[in-house]
VEXZA-367498 format. One record per atom (N, C-alpha, C): residue in one letter; x, y, z. Coordinates in steps of 0.05 Angstrom, whole numbers, plus 5000, padded with zeros to 4 digits. Layout:
% VEXZA-367498
AXYZ ...
//
This chain:
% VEXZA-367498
X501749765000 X500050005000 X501850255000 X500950444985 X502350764976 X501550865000 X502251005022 X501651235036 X502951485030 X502351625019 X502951875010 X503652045031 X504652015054 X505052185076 X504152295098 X501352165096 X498852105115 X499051945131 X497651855155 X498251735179 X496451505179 X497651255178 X494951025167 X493650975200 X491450925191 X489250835211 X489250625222 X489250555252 X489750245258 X487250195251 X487949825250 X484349805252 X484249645268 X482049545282 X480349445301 X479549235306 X479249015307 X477948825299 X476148685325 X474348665335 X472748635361 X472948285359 X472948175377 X472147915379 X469247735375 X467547845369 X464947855352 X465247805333 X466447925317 X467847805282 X467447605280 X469247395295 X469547145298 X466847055286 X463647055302 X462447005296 X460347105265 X461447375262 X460847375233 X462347335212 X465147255206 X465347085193 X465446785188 X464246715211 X463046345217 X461446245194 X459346495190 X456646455174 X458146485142 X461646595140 X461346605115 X463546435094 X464046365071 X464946155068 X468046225071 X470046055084 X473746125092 X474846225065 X473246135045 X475346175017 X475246515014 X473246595028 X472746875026 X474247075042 X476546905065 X477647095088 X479647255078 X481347205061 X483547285049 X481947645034 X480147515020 X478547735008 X478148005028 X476647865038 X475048045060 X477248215077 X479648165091 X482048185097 X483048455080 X483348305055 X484948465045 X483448805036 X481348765023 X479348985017 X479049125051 X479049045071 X479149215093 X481949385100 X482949225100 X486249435089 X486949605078 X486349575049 X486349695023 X484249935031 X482449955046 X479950165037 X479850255070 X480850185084 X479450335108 X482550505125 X485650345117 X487350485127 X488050815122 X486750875099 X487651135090 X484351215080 X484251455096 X481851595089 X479451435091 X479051365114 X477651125113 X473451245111 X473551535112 X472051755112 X471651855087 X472651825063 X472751905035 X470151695019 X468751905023 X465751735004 X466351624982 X466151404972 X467451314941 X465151134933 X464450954904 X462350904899 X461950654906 X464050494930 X463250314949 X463650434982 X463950584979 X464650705011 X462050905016 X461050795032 X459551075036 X458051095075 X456951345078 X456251455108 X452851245102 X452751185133 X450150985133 X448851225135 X446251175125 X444051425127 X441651345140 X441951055139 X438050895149 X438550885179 X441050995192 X441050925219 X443150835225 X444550745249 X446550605258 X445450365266 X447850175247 X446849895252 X449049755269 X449949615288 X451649605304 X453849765311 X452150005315 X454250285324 X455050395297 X454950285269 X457850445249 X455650665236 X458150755226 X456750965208 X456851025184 X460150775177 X460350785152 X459750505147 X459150455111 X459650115101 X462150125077 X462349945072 X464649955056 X462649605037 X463149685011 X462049364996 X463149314970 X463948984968 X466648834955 X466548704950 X467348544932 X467248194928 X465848144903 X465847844904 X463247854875 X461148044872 X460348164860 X457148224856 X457048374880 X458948594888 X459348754913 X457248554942 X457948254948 X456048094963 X456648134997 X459548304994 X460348365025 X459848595031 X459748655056 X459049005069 X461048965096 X461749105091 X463349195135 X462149445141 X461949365158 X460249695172 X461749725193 X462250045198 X464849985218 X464550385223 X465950435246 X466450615260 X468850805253 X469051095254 X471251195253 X472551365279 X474451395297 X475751475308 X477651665304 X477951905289 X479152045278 X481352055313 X479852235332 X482952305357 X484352015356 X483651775359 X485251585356 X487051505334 X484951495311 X486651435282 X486251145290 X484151175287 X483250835281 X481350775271 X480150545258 X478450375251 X476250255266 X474650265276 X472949995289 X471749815265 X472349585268 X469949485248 X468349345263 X466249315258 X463149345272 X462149085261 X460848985243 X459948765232 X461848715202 X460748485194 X462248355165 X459948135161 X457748225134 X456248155130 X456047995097 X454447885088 X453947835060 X451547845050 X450948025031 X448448045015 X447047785003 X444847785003 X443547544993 X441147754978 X441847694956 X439147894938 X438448194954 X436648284966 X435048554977 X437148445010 X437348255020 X437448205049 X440548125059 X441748265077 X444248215091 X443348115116 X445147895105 X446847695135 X448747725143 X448547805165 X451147785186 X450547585212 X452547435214 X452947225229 X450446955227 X449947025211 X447846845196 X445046905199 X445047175213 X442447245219 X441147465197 X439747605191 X439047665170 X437547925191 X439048145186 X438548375186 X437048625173 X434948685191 X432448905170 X434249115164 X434349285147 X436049515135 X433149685132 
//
């Protein structure tokens, strides 16, 4: 990763995770991994046309989603900490048609 002279963002990872990526398939961890890296260490606040501010509400605290993968089928929703310079990530879910699962449960949006 290029950092241009900017201060990268730790990120976060809660022990909850664990359980939402249970529900999703291992071949996908590397993926998921890596697109959280790539998109949330630098500017992790820069609206882009998978990054964007939640607007329907806060759904396990975040405020942003970030979405990737096949057929954009992943979402992280996750928190920003600017005085810290960090990350939270909040859930790691997968779209199924209109409906996201996270941890296998299937969440109203």
């Amino acid at each position: 990763m290029v950092n241009m002279g900017g201060r990268l963002f730790n990120l976060i990872y809660p022990p909850l995770l664990k359980q939402h990526l249970r529900a999703i398939e291992p071949k996908y961890y590397s993926l998921i991994r890596a697109a959280i890296e790539a998109q949330l260490q630098v500017e992790p606040d820069k609206e882009t046309r998978n990054r964007k501010p939640l607007r329907r509400g806060e759904l396990f605290g975040a405020t942003w989603e970030i979405r990737f993968g096949p057929d954009n089928r992943f979402r992280v929703l996750y928190r920003i900490d600017r005085a810290r310079m960090r990350v939270v990530i909040l859930a790691i879910g997968e779209k199924h048609g209109s409906r996201l699962h996270i941890g296998g449960e299937e969440i109203e949006l």
